[in-house]
C-alpha positions in Angstrom: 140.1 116.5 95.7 137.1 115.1 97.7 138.0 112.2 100.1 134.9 110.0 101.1 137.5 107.0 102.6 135.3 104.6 102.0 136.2 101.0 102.6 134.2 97.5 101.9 134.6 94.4 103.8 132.8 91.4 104.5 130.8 91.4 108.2 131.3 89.6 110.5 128.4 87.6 111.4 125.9 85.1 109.7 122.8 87.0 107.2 119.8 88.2 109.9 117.9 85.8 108.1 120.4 82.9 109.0 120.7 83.8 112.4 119.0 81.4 114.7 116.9 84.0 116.8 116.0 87.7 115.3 113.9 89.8 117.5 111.9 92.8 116.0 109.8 95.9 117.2 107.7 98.8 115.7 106.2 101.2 118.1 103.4 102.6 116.1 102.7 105.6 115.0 100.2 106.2 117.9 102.9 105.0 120.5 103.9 108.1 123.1 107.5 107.8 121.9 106.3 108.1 118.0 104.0 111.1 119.7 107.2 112.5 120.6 109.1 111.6 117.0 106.6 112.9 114.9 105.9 116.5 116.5 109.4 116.9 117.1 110.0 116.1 113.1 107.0 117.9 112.5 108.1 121.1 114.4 111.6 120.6 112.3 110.1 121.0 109.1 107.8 123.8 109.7 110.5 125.5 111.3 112.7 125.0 107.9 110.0 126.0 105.6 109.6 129.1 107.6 113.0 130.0 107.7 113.1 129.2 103.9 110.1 131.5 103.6 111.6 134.2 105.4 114.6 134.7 104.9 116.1 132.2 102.3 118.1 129.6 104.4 117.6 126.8 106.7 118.9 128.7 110.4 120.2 126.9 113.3 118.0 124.7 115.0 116.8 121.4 117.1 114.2 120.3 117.9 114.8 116.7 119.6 114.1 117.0 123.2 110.3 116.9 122.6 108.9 115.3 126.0 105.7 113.4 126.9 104.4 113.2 130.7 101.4 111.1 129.9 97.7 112.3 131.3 94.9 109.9 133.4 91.4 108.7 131.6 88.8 106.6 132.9 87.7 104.9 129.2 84.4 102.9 129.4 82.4 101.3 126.4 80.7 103.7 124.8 82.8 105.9 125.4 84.7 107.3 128.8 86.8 110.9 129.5 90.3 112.1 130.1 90.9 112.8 133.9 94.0 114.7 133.5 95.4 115.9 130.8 98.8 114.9 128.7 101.2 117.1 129.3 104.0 117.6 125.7 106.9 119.8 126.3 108.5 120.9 123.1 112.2 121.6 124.2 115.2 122.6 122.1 116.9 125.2 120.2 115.9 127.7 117.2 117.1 131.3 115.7 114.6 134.0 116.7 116.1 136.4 114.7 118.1 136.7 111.9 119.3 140.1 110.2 116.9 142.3 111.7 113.9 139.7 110.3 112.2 137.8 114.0 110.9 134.8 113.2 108.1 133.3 115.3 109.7 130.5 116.5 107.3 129.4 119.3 104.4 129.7 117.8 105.3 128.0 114.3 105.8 124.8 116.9 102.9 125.1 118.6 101.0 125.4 115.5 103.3 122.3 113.9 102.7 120.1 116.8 98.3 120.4 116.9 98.6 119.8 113.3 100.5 116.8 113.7 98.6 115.4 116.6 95.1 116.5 114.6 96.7 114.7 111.9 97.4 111.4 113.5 95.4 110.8 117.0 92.4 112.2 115.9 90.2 111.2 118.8 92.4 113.4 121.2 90.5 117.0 121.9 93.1 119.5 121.4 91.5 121.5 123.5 90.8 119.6 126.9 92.8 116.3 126.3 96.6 117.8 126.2 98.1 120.5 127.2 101.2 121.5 124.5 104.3 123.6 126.0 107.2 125.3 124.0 110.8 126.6 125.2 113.2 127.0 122.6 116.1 129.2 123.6 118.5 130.3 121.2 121.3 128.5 119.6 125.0 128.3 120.5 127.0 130.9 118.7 129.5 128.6 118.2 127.2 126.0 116.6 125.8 128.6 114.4 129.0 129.2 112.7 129.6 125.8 112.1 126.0 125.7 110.8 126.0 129.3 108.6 129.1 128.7 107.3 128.8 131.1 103.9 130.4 130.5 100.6 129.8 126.6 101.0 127.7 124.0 98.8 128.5 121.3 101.1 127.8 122.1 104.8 130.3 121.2 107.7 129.2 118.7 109.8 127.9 120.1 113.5 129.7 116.9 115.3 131.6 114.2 115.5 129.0 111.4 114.8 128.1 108.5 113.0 124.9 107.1 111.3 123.9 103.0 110.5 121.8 102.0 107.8 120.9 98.4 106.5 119.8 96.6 103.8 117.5 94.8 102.6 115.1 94.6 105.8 114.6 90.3 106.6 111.6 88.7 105.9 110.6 89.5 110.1 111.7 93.1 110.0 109.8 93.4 106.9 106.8 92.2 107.9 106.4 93.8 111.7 107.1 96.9 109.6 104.4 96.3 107.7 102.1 94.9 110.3 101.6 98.3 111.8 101.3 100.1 108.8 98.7 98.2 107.7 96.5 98.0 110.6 96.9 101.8 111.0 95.3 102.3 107.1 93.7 99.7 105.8 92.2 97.7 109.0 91.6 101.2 110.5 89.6 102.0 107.9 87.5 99.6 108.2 87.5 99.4 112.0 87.4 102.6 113.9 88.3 101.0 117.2 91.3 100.5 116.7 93.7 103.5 117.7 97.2 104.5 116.2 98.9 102.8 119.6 99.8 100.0 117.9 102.9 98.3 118.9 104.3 94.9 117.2 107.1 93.0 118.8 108.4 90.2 116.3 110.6 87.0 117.6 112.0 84.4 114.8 113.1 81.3 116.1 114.4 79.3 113.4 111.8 78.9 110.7 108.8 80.1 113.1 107.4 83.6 113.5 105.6 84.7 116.4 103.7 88.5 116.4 102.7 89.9 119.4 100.6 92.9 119.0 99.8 95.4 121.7 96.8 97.4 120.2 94.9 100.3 121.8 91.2 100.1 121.1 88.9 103.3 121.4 86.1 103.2 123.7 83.8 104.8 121.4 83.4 102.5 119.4 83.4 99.6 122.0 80.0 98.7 122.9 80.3 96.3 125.1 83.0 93.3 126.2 81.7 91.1 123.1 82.6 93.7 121.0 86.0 94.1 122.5 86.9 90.2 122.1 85.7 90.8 118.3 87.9 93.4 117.6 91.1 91.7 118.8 90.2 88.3 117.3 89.6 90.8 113.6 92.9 92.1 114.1 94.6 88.6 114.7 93.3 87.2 112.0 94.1 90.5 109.6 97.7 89.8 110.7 97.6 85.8 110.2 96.2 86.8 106.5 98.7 88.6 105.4 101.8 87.3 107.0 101.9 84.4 104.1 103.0 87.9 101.8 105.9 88.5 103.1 107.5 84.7 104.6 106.5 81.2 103.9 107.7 80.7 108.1 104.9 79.6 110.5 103.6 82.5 111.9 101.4 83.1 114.8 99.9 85.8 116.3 98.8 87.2 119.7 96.9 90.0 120.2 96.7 92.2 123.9 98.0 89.2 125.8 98.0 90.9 129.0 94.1 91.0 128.3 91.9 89.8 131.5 88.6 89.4 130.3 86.9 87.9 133.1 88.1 90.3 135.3 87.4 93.5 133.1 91.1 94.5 132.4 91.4 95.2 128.6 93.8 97.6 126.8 90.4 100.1 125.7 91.8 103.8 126.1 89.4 106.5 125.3 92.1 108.7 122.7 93.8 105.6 121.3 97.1 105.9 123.1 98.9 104.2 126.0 99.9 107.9 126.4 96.7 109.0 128.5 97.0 105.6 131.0 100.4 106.8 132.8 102.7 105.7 130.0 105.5 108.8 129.1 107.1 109.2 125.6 110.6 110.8 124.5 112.4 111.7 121.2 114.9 109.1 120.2 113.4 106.1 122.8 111.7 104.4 119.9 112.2 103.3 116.4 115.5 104.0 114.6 115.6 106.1 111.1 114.5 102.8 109.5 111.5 102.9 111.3 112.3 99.4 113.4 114.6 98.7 116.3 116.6 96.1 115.7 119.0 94.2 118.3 120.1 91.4 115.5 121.6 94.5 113.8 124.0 97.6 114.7 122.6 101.1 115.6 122.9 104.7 116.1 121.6 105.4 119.7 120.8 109.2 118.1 117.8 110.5 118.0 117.0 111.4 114.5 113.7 113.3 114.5 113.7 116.8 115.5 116.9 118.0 114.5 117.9 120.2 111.8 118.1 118.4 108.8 121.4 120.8 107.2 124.5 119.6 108.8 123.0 117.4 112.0 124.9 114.1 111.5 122.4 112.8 114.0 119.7 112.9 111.5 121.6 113.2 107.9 123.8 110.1 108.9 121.6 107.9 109.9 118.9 108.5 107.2 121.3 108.8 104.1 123.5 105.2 105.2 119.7 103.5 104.9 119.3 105.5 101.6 123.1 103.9 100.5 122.1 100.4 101.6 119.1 100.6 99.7 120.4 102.2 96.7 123.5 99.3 96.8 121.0 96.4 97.5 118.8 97.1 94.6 121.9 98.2 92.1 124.4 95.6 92.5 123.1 91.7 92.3 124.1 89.4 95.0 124.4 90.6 98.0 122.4 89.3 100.8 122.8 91.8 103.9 124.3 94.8 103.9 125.3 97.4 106.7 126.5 101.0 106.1 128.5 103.3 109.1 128.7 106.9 108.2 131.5 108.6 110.9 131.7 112.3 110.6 134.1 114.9 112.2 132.8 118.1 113.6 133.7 121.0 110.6 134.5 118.6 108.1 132.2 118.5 105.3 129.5 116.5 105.5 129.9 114.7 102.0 133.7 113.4 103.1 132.4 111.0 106.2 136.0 110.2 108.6 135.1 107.0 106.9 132.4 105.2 104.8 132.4 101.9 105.8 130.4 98.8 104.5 130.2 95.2 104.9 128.4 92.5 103.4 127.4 89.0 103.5 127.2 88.0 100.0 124.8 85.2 98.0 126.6 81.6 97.5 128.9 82.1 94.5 129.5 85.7 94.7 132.9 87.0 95.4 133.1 90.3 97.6 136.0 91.4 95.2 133.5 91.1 92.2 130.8 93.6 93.2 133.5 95.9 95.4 134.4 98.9 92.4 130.3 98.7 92.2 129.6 99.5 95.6 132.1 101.9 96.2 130.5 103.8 93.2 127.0 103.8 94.2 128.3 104.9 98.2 130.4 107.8 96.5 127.6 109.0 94.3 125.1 109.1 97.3 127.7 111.0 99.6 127.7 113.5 96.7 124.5 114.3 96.6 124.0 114.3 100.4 122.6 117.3 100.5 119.0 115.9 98.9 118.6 114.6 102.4 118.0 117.9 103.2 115.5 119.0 101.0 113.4 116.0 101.1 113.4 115.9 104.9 112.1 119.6 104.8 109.5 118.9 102.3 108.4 115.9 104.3 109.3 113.0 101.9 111.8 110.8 104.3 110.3 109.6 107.1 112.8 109.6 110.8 111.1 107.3 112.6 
């Protein structure tokens, strides 16, 4: 008989939204630490689809030491010129072989990893602005019989770990979420200048919202300091006009505060990333599975892009308890934050957690007793079907970071 041990409990604080000061980031997808998230993801799925390819199961793998040492530019309006090089070290683990079939491991990252930067810093030259390493050595023996375990629908789990997911995001995390989002499509579209390094740092004191945005612009489409100032005031005032969507709090906005612009010293890059001025990136130093990093809230400190997305409680943990808290939020009326621990033990499997744990702040009027069978339900049907995590990571539906 399955044993998910789940248990429900009211937490122990006040709503995030009643709290009396929430703090918020996003680190954009442009950010040298997203850099890092999304080719070490990207790497992850290639790497699964090719194994799937060839020779009809995911093998063991990670992926999540992917590295940034950032490069030197001298940007100018106009348009300026990398100096030296960034320098991206995909480190990590992967089968080579597998019952007589080698699988290219190396070059299937390397291939992953120029797609994914093509993809999403298009204004960095693959082939003069970075320089893209790979060392994957081979994985543990003992891990890959924890991993390959034959005979199994559920996998065992590769370690002793836990995952944390919440729900639904506050009316701040919600919008710096969005924030970033939105100026990396819609604005962007519209204004080239601005490059994916976008980061936004929310505060909420009380009813009043301040947004500080740190936003790359590319000198290319910089002509000049005029155009520079016009830029940052168009993004501030995209933020201010659509902040009234998601809170009716005060909100104001600052844009590159660390701006100089008598003296000359602007945040204008010449790729669109912090990432070519001296500032380094790493798996796992950025946003949580959520996408946000949030100090008003508990957190895995794992790093969930890059590893294999089978049996790695790193990655399946953290991403299916957001998928419960979502999936319990939007079932069950009345509940007004919700937090969801996944603990795992190493060889157990992975759809009967050490312990399923969730508490809640519920609205006035609603007892925790009333809505408990409900929840419990919902967080035992999701731990059944844990192993969709799996195949929508690998066809790239669940975004890690």
């Amino acid at each position: 008989m399955t044993n998910r041990n789940i248990r429900v409990q009211p937490i122990d604080r006040q709503a995030v939204d009643d709290q009396a000061v929430e703090i918020v980031e996003r680190k954009g997808i442009g950010h040298p630490d997203s850099i890092c998230d999304g080719i070490a993801e990207s790497v992850s799925s290639a790497l699964g689809r090719a194994y799937l390819d060839r020779v009809g199961k995911v093998l063991h793998y990670n992926t999540d030491e992917t590295q940034l040492v950032a490069g030197n530019a001298a940007p100018a309006f106009g348009g300026g010129e990398v100096i030296e090089p960034i320098y991206i070290l995909i480190v990590g683990r992967a089968t080579k072989e597998y019952e007589g079939t080698r699988i290219p491991v190396d070059a299937i990252a390397l291939r992953a990893a120029r797609d994914y930067l093509r993809e999403h810093v298009p204004e960095l030259d693959l082939d003069t602005n970075v320089i893209i390493d790979v060392k994957l050595g081979e994985g543990s023996g003992d891990l890959q019989e924890v991993f390959g375990t034959d005979g199994r629908v559920v996998p065992m789990a590769n370690d002793t770990s836990f995952g944390v997911g919440h729900a639904p995001l506050s009316e701040t995390e919600h919008l710096v979420l969005d924030t970033e989002r939105r100026l990396n499509t819609e604005f962007h579209d519209h204004h080239p200048a601005l490059g994916p390094d976008v980061k936004v740092m929310g505060k909420r004191e009380g009813d009043r919202i301040d947004l500080t945005v740190a936003a790359a612009l590319v000198d290319e489409y910089v002509p000049n300091m005029e155009g520079y100032v016009a830029e940052v005031e168009a993004i501030r005032e995209f933020v201010a006009d659509i902040a009234p969507e998601y809170t009716d709090r005060e909100v104001s906005v600052y844009v590159n505060t660390a701006d100089d612009v008598e003296r000359g010293a602007i945040y204008l890059t010449t790729t669109g990333t912090s990432a070519e001025q001296g500032d380094d990136g790493s798996v796992g130093r950025g946003n949580r599975a959520n996408g946000l990093i949030t100090p008003n809230r508990s957190m895995s400190m794992e790093a969930t892009s890059g590893k294999n997305p089978v049996n790695h409680i790193g990655k399946i943990y953290n991403l299916l308890s957001t998928e419960i808290a979502n999936a319990v939020v939007a079932e069950v009326p009345g509940i007004r934050d919700l937090r969801i621990r996944l603990l795992s033990q190493i060889g157990k499997p992975i759809d009967e957690p050490h312990v399923a744990d969730a508490h809640l702040v519920t609205e006035e009027g609603v007892e925790l007793a009333d809505i408990e069978d409900d929840v419990v339900a919902i967080i035992d049907r999701e731990l059944a079907n844990v192993t969709d995590i799996t195949e929508r990571v690998i066809r790239g539906e669940l975004s890690t970071f």
